[in-house]
C-alpha positions as CSV (number, residue, x, y, z in Angstrom):
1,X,114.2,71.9,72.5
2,X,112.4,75.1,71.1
3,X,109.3,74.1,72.7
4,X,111.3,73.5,76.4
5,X,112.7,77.1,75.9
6,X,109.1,78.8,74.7
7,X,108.2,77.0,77.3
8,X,110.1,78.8,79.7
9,X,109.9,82.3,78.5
10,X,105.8,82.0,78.8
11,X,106.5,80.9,82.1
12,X,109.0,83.9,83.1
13,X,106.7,86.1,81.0
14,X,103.6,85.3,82.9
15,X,105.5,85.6,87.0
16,X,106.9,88.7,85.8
17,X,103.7,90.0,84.5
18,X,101.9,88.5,87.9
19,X,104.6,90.5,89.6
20,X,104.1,93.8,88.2
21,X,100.6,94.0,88.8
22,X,101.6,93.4,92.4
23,X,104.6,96.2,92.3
24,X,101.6,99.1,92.4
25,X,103.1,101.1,90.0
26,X,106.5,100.4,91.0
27,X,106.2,101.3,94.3
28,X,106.6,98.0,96.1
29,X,110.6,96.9,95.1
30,X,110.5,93.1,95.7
31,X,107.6,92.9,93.2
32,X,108.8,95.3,90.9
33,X,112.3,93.5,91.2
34,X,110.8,90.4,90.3
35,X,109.1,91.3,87.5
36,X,112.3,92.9,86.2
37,X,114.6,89.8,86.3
38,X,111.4,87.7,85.1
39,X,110.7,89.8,82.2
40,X,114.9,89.3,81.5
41,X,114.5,85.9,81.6
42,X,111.9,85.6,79.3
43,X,113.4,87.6,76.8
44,X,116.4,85.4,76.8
45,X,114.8,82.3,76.8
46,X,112.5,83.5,73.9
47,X,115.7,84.9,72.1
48,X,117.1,81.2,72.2
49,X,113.5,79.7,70.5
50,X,114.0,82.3,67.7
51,X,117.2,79.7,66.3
52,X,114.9,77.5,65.3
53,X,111.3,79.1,65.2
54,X,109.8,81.5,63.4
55,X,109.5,84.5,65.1
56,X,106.2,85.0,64.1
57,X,105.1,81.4,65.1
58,X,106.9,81.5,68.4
59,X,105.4,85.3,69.1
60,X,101.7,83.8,68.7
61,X,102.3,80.9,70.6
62,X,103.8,82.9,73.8
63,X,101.3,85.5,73.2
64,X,98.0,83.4,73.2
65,X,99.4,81.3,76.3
66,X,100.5,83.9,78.0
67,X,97.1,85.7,77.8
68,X,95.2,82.3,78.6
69,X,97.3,82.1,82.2
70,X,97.4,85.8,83.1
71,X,93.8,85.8,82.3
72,X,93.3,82.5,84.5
73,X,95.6,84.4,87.3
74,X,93.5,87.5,86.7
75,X,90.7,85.8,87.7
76,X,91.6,83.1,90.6
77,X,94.0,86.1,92.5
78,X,92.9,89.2,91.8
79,X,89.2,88.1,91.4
80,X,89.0,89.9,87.9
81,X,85.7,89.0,86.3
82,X,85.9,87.4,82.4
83,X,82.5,87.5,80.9
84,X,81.3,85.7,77.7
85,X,82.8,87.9,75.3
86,X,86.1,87.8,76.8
87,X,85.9,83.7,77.3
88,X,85.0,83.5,73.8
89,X,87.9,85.6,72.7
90,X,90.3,83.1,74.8
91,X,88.7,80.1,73.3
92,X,89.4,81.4,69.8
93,X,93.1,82.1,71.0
94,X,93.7,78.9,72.4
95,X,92.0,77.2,69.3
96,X,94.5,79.2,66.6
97,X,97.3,77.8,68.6
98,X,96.1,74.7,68.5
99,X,95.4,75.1,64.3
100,X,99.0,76.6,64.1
101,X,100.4,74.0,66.3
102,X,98.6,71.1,64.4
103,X,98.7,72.0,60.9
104,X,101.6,74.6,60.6
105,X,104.7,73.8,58.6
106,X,106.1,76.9,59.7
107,X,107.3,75.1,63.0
108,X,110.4,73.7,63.0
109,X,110.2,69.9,64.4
């Protein structure tokens, strides 16, 4: 169940974050709306992973996802280049998610 719920704080987490970079600063209110509730939302559905996940495990999980898809949405909407450096970087996230996720006892299963 902690994954479904980490699941959809990363989600939230990554529309709101979508949102605000289309609010302009605040100045447009659907978007900024949007990222407000989404950002709640996320928050809450993180707070219920934290009963049974470390919050240190759960925080680098939604952390390195959350930068993979923003980055990913970066790129395909808002035509944001990533070059080597910065794919490498995201490579080396996604593979210490993968080392926590595959070799951690930490995680609560």
């Amino acid at each position: 169940m902690h994954y479904l719920t980490l699941s959809l704080a990363i989600l939230f987490e990554v529309g709101a974050t979508t949102a605000l970079q289309a609010s302009d600063g605040f100045t447009r209110p659907l978007q900024t709306t949007l990222a407000l509730i989404g950002y709640a939302i996320a928050f809450y559905c993180l707070s219920l992973t934290l009963r049974t996940m470390p919050v240190g495990i759960a925080y680098a999980i939604w952390s390195a996802v959350g930068i993979v898809l923003i980055a990913t949405i970066g790129w395909a909407f808002y035509r944001q280049t990533l070059d080597a450096p910065a794919l490498v970087g995201i490579t080396l996230i996604v593979a210490g998610v993968l080392i926590v996720n595959l070799f951690s006892k930490a995680i609560a299963r």
